[in-house]
PQR file with spaces between the fields and no chain letter, atoms N, CA, C, O and H, PARSE charges and radii, in Angstrom:
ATOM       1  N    UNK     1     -21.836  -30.943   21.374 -0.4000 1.5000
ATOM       2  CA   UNK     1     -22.755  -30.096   20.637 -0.0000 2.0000
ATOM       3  C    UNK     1     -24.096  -30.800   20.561  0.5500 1.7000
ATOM       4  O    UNK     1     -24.317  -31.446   19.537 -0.5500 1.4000
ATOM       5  N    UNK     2     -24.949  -30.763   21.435 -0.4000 1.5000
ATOM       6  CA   UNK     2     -26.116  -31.205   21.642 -0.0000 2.0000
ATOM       7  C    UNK     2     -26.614  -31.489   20.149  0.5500 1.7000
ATOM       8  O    UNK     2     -25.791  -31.451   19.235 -0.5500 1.4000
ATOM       9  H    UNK     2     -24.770  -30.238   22.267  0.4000 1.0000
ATOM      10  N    UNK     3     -28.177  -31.818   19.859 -0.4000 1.5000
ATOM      11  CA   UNK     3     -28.254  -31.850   18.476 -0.0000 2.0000
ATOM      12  C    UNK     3     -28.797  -30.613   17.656  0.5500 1.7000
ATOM      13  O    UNK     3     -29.623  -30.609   16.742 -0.5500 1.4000
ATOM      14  H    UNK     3     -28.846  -31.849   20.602  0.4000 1.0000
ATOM      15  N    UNK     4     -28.020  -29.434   18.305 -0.4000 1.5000
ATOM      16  CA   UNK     4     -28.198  -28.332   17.166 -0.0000 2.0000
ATOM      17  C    UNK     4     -27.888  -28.691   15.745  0.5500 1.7000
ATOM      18  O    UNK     4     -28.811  -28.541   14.944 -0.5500 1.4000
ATOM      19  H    UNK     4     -27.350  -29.437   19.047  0.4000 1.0000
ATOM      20  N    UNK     5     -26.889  -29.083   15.357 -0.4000 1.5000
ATOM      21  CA   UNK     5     -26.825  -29.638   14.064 -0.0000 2.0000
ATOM      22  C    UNK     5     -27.969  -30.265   13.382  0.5500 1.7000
ATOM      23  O    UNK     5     -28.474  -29.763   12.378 -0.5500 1.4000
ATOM      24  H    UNK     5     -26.140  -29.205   16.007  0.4000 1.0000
ATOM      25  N    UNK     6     -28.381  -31.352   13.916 -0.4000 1.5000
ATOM      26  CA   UNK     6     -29.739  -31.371   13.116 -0.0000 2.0000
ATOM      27  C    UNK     6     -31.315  -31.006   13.197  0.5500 1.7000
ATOM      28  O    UNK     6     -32.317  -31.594   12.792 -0.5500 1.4000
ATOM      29  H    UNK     6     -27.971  -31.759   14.732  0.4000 1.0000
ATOM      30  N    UNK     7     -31.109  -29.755   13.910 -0.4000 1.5000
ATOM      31  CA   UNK     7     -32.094  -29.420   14.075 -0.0000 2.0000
ATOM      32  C    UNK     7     -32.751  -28.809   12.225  0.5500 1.7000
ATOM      33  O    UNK     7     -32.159  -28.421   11.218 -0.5500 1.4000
ATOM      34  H    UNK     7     -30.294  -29.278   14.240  0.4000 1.0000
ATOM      35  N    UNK     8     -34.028  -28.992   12.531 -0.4000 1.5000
ATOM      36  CA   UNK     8     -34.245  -28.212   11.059 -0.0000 2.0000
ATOM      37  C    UNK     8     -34.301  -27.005   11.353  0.5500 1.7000
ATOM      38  O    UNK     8     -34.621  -26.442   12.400 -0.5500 1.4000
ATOM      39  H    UNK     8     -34.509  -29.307   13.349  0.4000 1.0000
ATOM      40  N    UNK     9     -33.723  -26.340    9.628 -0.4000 1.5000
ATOM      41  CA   UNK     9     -34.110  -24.896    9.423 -0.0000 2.0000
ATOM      42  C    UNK     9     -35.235  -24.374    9.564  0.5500 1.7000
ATOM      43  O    UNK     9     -36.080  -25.261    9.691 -0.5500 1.4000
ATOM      44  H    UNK     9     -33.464  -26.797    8.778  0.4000 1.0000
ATOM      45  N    UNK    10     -35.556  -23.619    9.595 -0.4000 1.5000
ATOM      46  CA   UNK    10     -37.028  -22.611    9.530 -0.0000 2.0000
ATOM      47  C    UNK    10     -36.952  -21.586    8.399  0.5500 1.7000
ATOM      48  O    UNK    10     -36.639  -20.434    8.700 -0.5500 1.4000
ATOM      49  H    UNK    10     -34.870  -22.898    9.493  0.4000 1.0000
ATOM      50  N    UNK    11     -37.178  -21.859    7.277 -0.4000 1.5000
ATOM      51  CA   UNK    11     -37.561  -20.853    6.520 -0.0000 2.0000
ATOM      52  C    UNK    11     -38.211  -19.944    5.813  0.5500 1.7000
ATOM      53  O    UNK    11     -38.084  -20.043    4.592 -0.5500 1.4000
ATOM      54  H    UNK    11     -37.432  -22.795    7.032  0.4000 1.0000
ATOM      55  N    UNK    12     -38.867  -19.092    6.219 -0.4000 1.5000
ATOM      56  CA   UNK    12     -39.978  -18.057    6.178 -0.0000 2.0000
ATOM      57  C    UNK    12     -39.741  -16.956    5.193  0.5500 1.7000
ATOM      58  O    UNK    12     -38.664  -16.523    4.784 -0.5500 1.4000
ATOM      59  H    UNK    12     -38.970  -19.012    7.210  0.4000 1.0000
ATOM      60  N    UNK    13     -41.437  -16.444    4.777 -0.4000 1.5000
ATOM      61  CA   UNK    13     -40.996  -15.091    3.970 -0.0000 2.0000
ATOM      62  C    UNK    13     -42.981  -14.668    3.789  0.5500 1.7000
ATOM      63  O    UNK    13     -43.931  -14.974    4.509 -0.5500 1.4000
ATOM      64  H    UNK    13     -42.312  -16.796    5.110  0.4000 1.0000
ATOM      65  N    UNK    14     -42.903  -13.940    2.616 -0.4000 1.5000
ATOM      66  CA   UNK    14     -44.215  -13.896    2.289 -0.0000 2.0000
ATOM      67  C    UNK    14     -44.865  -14.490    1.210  0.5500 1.7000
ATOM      68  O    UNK    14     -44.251  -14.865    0.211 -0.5500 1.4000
ATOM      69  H    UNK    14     -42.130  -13.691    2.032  0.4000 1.0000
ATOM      70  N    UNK    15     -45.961  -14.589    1.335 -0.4000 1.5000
ATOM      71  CA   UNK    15     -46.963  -14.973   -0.516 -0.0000 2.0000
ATOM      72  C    UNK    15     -46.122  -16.089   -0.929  0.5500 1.7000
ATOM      73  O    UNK    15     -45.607  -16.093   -2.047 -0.5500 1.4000
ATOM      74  H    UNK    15     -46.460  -14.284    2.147  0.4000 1.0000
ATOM      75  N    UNK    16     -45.856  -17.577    0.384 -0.4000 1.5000
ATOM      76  CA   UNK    16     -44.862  -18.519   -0.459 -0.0000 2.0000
ATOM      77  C    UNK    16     -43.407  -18.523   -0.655  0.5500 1.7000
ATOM      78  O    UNK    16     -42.648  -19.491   -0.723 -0.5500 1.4000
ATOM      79  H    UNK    16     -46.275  -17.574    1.292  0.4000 1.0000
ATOM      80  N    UNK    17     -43.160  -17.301   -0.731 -0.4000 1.5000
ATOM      81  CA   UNK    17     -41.624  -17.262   -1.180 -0.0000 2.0000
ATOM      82  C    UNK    17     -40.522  -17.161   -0.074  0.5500 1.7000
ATOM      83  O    UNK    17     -40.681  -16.596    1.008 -0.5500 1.4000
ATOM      84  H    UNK    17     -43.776  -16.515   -0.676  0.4000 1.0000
ATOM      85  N    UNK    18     -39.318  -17.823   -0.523 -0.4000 1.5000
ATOM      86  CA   UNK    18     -38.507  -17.868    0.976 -0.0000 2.0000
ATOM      87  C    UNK    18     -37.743  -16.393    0.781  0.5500 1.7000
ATOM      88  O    UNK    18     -37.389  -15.852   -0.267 -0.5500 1.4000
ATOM      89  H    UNK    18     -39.190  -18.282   -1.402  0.4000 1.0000
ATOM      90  N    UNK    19     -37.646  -16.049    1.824 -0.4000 1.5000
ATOM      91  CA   UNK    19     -36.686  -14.895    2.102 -0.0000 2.0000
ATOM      92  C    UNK    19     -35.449  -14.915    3.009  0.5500 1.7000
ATOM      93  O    UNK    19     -34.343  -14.423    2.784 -0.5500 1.4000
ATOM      94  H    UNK    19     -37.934  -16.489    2.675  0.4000 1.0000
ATOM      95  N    UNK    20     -35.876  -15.589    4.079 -0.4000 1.5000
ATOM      96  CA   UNK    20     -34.923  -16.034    5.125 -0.0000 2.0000
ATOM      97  C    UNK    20     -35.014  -17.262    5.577  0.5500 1.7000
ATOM      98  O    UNK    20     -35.841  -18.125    5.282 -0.5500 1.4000
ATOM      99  H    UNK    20     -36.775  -15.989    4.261  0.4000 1.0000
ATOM     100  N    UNK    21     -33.748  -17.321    6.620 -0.4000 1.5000
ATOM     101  CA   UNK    21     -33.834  -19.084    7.161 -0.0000 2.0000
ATOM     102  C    UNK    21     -33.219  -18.503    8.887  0.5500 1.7000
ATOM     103  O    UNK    21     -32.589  -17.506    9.241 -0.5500 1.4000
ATOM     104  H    UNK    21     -33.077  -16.619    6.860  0.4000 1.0000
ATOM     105  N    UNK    22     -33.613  -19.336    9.407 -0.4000 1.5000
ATOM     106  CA   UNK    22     -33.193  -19.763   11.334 -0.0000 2.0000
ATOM     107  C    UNK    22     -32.563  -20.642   10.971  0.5500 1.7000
ATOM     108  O    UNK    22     -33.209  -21.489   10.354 -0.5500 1.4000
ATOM     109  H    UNK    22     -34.125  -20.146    9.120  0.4000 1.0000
ATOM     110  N    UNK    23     -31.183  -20.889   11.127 -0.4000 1.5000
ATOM     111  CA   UNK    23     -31.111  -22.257   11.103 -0.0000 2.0000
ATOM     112  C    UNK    23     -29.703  -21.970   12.368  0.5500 1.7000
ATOM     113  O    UNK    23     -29.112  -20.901   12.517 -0.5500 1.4000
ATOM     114  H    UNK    23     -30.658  -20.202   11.629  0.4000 1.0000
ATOM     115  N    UNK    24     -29.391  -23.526   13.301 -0.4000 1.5000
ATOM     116  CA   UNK    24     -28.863  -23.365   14.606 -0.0000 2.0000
ATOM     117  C    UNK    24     -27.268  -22.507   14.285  0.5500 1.7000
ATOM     118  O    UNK    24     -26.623  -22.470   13.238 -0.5500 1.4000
ATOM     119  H    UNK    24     -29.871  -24.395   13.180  0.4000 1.0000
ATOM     120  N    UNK    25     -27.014  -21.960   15.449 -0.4000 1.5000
ATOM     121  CA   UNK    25     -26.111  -21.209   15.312 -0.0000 2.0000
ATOM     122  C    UNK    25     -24.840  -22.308   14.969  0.5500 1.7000
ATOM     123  O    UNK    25     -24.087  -22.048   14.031 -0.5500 1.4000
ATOM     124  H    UNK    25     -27.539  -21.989   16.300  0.4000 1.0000
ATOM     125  N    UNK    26     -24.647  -23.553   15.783 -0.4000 1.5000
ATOM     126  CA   UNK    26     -23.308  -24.019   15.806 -0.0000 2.0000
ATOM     127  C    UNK    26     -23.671  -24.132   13.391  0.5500 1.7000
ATOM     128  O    UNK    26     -22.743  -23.844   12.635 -0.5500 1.4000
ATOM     129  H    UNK    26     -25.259  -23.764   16.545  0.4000 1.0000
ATOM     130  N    UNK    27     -24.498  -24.389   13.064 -0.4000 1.5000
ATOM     131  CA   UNK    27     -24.641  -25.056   11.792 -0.0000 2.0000
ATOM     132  C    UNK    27     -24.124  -23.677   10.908  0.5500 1.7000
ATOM     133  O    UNK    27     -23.472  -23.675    9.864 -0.5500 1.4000
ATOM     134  H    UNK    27     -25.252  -24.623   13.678  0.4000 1.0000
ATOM     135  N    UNK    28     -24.607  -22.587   11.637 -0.4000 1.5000
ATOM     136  CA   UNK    28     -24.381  -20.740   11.398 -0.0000 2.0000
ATOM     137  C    UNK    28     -22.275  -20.846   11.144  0.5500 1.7000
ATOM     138  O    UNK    28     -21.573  -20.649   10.152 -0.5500 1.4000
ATOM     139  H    UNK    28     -25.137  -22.589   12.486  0.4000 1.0000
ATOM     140  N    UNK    29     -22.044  -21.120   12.138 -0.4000 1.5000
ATOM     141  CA   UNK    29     -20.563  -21.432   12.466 -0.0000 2.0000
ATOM     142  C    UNK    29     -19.655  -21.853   11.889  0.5500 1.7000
ATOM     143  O    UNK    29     -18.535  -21.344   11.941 -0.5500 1.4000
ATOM     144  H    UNK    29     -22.614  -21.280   12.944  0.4000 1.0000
ATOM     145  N    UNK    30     -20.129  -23.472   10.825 -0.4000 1.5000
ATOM     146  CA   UNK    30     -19.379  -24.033    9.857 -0.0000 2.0000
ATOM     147  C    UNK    30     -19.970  -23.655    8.769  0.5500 1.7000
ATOM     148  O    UNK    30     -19.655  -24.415    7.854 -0.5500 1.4000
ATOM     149  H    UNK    30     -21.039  -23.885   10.782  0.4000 1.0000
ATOM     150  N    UNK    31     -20.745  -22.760    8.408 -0.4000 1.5000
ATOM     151  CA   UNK    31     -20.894  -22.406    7.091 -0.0000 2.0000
ATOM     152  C    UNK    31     -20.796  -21.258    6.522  0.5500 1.7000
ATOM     153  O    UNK    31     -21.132  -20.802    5.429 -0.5500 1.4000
ATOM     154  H    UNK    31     -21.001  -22.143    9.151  0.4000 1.0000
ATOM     155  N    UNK    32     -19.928  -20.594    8.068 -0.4000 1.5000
ATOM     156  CA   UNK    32     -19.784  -18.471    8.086 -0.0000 2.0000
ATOM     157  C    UNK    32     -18.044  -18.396    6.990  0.5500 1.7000
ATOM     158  O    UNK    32     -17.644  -17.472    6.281 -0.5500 1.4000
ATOM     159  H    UNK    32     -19.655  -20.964    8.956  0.4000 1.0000
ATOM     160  N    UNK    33     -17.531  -19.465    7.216 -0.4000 1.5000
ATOM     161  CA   UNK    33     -16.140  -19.549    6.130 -0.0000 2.0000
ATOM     162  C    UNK    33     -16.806  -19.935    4.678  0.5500 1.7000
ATOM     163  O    UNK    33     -16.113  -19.461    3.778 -0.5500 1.4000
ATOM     164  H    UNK    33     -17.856  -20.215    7.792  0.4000 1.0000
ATOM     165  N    UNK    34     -17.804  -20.566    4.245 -0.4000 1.5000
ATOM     166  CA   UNK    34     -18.061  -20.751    3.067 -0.0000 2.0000
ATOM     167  C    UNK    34     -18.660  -19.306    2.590  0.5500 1.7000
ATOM     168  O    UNK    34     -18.300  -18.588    1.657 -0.5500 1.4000
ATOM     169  H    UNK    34     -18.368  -20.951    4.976  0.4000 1.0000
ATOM     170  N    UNK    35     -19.673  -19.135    3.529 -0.4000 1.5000
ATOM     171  CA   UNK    35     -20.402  -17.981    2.997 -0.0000 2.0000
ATOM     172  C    UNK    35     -19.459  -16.144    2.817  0.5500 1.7000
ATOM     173  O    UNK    35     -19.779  -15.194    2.104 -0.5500 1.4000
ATOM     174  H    UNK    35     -19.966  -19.718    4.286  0.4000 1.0000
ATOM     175  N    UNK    36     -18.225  -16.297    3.838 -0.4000 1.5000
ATOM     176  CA   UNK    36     -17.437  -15.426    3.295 -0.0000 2.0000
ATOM     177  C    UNK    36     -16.583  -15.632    1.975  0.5500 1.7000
ATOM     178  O    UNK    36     -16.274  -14.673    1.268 -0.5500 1.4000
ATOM     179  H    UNK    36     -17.964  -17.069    4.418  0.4000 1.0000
ATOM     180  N    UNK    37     -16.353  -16.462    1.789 -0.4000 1.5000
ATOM     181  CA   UNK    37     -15.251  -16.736    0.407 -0.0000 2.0000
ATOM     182  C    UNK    37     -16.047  -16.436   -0.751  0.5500 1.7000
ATOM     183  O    UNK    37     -15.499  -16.062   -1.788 -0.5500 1.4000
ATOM     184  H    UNK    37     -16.605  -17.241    2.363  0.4000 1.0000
ATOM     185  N    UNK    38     -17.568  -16.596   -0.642 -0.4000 1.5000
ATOM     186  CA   UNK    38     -18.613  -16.399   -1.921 -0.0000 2.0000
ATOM     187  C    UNK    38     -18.851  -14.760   -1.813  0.5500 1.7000
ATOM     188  O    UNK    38     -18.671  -14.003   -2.767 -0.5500 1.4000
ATOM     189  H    UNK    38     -18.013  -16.900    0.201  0.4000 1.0000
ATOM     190  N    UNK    39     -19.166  -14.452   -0.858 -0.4000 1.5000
ATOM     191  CA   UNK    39     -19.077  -13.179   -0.562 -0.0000 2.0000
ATOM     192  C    UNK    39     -17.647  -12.303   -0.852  0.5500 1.7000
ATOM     193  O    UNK    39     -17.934  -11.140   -1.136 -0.5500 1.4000
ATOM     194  H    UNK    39     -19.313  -15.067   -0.083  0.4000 1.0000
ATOM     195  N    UNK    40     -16.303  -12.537   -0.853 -0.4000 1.5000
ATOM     196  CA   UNK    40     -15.127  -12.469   -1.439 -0.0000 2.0000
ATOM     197  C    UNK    40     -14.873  -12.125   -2.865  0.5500 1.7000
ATOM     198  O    UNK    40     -14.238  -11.226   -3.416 -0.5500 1.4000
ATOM     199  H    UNK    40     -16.070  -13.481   -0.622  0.4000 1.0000
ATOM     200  N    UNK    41     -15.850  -13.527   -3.440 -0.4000 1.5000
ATOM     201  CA   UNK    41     -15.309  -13.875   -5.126 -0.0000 2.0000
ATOM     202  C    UNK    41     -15.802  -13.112   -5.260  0.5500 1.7000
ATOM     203  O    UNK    41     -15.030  -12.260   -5.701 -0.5500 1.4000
ATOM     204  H    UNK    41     -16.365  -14.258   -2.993  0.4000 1.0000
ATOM     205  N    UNK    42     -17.501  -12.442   -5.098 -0.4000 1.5000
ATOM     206  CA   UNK    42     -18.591  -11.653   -5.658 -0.0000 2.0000
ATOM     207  C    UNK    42     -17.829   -9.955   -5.974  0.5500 1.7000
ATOM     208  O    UNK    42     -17.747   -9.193   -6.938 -0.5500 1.4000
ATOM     209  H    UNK    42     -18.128  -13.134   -4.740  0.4000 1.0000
ATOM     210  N    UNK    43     -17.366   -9.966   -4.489 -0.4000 1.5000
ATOM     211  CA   UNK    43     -16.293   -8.565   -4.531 -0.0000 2.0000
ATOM     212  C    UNK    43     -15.073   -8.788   -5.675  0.5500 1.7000
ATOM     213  O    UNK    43     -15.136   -7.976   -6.598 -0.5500 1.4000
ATOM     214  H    UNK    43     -17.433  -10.585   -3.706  0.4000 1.0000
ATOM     215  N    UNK    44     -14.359   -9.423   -5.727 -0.4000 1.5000
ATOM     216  CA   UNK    44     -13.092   -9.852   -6.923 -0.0000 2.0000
ATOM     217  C    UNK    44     -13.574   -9.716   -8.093  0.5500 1.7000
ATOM     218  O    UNK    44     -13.004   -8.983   -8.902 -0.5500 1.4000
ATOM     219  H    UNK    44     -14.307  -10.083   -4.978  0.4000 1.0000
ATOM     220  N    UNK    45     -14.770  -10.427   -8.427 -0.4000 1.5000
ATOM     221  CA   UNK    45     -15.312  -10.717   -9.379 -0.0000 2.0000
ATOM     222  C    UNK    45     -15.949   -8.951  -10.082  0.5500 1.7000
ATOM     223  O    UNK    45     -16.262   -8.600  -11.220 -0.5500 1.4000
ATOM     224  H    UNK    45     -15.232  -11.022   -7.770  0.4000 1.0000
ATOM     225  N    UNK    46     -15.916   -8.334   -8.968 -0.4000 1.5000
ATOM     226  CA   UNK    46     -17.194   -6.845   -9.557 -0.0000 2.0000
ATOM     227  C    UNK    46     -15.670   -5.953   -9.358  0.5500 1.7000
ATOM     228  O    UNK    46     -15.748   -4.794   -9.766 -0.5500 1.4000
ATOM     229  H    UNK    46     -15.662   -8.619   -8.044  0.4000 1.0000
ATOM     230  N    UNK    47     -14.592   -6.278   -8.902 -0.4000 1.5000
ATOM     231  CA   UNK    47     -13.532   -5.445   -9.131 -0.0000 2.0000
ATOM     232  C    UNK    47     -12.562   -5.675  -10.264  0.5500 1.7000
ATOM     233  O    UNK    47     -11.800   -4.776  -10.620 -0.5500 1.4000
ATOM     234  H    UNK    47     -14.528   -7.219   -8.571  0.4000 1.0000
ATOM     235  N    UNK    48     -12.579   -7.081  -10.944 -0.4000 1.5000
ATOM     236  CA   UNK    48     -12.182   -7.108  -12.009 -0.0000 2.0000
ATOM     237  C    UNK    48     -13.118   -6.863  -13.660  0.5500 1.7000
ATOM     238  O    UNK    48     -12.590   -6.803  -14.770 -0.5500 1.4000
ATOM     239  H    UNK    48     -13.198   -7.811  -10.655  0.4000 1.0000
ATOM     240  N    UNK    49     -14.368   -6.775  -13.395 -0.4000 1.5000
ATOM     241  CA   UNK    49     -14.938   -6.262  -14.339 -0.0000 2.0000
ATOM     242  C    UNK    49     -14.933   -5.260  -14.024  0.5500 1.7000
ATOM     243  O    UNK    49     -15.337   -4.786  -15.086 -0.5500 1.4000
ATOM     244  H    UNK    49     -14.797   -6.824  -12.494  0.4000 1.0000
ATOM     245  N    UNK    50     -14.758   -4.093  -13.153 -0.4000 1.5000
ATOM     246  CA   UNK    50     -14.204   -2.743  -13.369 -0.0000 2.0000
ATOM     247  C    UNK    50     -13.059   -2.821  -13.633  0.5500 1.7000
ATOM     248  O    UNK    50     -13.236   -1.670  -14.032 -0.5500 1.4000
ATOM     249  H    UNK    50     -14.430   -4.478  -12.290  0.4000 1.0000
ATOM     250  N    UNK    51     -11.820   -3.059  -13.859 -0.4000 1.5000
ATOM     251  CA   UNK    51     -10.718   -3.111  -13.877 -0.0000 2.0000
ATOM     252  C    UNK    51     -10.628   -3.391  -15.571  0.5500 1.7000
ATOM     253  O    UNK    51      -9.912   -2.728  -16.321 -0.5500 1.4000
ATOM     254  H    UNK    51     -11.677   -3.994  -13.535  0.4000 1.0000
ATOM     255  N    UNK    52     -11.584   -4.608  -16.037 -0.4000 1.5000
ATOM     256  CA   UNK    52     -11.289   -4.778  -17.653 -0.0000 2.0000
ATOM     257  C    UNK    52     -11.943   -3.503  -18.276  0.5500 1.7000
ATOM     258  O    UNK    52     -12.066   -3.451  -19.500 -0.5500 1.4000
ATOM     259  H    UNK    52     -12.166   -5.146  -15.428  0.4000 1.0000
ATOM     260  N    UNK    53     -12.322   -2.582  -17.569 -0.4000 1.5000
ATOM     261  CA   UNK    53     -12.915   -1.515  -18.411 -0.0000 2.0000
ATOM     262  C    UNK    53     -11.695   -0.538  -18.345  0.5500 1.7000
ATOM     263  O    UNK    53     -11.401    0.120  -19.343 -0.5500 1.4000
ATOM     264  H    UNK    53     -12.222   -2.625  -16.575  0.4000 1.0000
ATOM     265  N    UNK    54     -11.173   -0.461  -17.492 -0.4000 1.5000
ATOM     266  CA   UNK    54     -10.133    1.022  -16.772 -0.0000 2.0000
ATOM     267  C    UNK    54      -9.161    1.032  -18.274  0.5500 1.7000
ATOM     268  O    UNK    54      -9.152    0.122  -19.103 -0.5500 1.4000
ATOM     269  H    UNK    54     -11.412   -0.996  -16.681  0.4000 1.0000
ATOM     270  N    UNK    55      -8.498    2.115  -18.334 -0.4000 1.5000
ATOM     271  CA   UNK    55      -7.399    2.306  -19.250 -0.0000 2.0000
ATOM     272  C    UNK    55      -6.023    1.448  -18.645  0.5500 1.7000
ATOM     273  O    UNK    55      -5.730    1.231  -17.470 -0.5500 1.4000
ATOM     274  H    UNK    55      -8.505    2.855  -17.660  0.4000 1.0000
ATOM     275  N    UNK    56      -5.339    1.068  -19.832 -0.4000 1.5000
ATOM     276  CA   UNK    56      -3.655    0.693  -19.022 -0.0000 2.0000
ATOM     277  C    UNK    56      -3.093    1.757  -18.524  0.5500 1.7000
ATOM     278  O    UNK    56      -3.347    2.921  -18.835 -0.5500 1.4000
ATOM     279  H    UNK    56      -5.578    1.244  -20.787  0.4000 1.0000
ATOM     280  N    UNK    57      -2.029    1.235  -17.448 -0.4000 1.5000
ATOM     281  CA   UNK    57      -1.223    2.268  -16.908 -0.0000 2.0000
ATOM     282  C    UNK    57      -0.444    3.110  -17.800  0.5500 1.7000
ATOM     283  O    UNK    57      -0.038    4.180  -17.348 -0.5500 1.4000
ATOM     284  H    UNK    57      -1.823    0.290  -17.195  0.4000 1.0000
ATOM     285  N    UNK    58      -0.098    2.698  -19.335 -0.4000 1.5000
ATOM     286  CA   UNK    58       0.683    3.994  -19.849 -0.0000 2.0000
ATOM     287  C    UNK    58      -0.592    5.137  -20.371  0.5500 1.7000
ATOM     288  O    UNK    58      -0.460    6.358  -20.468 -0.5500 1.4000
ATOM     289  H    UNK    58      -0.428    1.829  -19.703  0.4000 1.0000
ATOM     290  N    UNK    59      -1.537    4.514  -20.593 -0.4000 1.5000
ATOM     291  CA   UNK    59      -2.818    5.403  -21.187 -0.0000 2.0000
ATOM     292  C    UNK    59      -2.796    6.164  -19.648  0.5500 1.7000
ATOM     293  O    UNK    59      -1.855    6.953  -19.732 -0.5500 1.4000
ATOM     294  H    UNK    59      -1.644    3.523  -20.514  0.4000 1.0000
ATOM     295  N    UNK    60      -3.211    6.249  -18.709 -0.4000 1.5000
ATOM     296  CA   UNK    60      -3.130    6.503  -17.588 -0.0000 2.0000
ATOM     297  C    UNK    60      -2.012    7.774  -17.306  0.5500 1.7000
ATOM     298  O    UNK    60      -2.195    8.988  -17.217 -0.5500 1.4000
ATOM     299  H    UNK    60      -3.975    5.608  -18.640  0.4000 1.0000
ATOM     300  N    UNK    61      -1.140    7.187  -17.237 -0.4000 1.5000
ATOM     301  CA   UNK    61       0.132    8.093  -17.514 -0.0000 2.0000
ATOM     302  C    UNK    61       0.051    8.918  -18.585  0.5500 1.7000
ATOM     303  O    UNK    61      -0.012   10.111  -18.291 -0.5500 1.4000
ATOM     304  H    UNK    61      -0.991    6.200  -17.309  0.4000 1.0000
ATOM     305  N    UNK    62       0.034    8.676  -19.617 -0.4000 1.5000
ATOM     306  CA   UNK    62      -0.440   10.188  -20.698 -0.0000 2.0000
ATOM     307  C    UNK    62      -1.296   10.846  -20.532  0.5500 1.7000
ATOM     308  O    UNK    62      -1.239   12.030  -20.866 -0.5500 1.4000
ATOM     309  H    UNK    62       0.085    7.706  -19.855  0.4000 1.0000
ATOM     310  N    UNK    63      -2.412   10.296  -19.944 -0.4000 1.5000
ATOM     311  CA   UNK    63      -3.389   11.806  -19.505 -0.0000 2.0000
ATOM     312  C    UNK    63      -3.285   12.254  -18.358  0.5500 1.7000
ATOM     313  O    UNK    63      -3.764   13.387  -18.322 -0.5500 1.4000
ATOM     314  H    UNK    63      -2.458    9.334  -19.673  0.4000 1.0000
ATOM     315  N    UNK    64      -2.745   11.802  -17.026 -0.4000 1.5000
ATOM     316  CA   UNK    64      -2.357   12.667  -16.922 -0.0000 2.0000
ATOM     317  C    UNK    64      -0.873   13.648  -16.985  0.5500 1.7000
ATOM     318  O    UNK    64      -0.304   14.170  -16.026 -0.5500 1.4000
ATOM     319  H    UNK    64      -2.356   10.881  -17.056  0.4000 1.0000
ATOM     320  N    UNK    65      -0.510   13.691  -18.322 -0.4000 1.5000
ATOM     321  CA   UNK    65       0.585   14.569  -18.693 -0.0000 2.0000
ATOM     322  C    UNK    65       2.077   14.276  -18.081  0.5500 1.7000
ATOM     323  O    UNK    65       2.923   15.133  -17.831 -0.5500 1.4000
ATOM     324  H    UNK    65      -0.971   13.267  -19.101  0.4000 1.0000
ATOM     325  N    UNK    66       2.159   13.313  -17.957 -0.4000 1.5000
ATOM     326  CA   UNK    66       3.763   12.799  -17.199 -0.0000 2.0000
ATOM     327  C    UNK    66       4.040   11.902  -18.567  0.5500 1.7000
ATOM     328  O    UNK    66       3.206   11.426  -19.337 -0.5500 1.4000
ATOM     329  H    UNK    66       1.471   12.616  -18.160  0.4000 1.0000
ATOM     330  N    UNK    67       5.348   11.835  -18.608 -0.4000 1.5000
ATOM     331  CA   UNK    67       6.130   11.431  -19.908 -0.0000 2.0000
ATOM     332  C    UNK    67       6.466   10.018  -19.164  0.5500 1.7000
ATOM     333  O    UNK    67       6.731   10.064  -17.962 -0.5500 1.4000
ATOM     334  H    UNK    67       6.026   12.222  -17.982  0.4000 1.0000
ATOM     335  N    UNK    68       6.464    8.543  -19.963 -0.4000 1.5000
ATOM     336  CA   UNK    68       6.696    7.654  -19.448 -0.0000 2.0000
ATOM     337  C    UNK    68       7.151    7.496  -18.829  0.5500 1.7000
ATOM     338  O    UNK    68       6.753    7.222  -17.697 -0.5500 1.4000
ATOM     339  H    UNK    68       6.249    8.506  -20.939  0.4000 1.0000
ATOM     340  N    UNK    69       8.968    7.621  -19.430 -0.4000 1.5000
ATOM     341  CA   UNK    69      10.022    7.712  -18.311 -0.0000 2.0000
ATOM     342  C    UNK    69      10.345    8.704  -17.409  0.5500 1.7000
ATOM     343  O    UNK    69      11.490    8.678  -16.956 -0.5500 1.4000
ATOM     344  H    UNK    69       9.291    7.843  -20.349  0.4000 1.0000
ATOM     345  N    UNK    70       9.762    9.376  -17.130 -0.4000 1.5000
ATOM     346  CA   UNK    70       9.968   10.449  -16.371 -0.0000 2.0000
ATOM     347  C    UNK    70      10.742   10.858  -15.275  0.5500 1.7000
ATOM     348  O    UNK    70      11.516   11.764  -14.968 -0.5500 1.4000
ATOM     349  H    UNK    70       8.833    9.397  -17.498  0.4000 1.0000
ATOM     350  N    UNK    71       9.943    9.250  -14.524 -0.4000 1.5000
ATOM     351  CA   UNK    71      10.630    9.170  -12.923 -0.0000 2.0000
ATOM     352  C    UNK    71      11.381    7.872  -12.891  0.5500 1.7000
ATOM     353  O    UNK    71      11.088    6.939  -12.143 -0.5500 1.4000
ATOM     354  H    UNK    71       9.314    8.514  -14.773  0.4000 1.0000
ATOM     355  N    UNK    72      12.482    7.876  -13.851 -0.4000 1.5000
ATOM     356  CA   UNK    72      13.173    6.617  -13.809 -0.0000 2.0000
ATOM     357  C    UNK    72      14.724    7.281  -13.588  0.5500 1.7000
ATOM     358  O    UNK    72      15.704    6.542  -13.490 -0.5500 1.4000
ATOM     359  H    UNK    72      12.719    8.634  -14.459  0.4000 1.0000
């Protein structure tokens, strides 16, 4: 792997502020598993704060009109 690895980033944007980065693909490569797992939690994370809002499954079950045991 030639020295893509240390090549520097390039990071650009407007009025100062960064927006994006170039940085070498092999460096793209070992950091595409970190950047999915954060990308993961973010999803887990926004499906369990919908989830602490939802009703329980017997609240659930009483509206819509099925008797607990019903299908036992």
């Amino acid at each position: 792997m030639r020295r893509a690895l240390a090549a520097t980033p390039v990071i650009f944007g407007s009025h100062r502020r960064p927006e994006a980065v170039l940085l070498p693909f092999a460096l793209f490569e070992q950091l595409l598993p970190h950047i999915e797992d954060i990308m993961l939690g973010d999803l887990v994370a926004a499906r369990l704060a919908d989830s602490a809002a939802s009703s329980p499954l017997a609240g659930l079950v009483a509206e819509l009109g099925f008797l607990p045991n019903e299908f036992e």
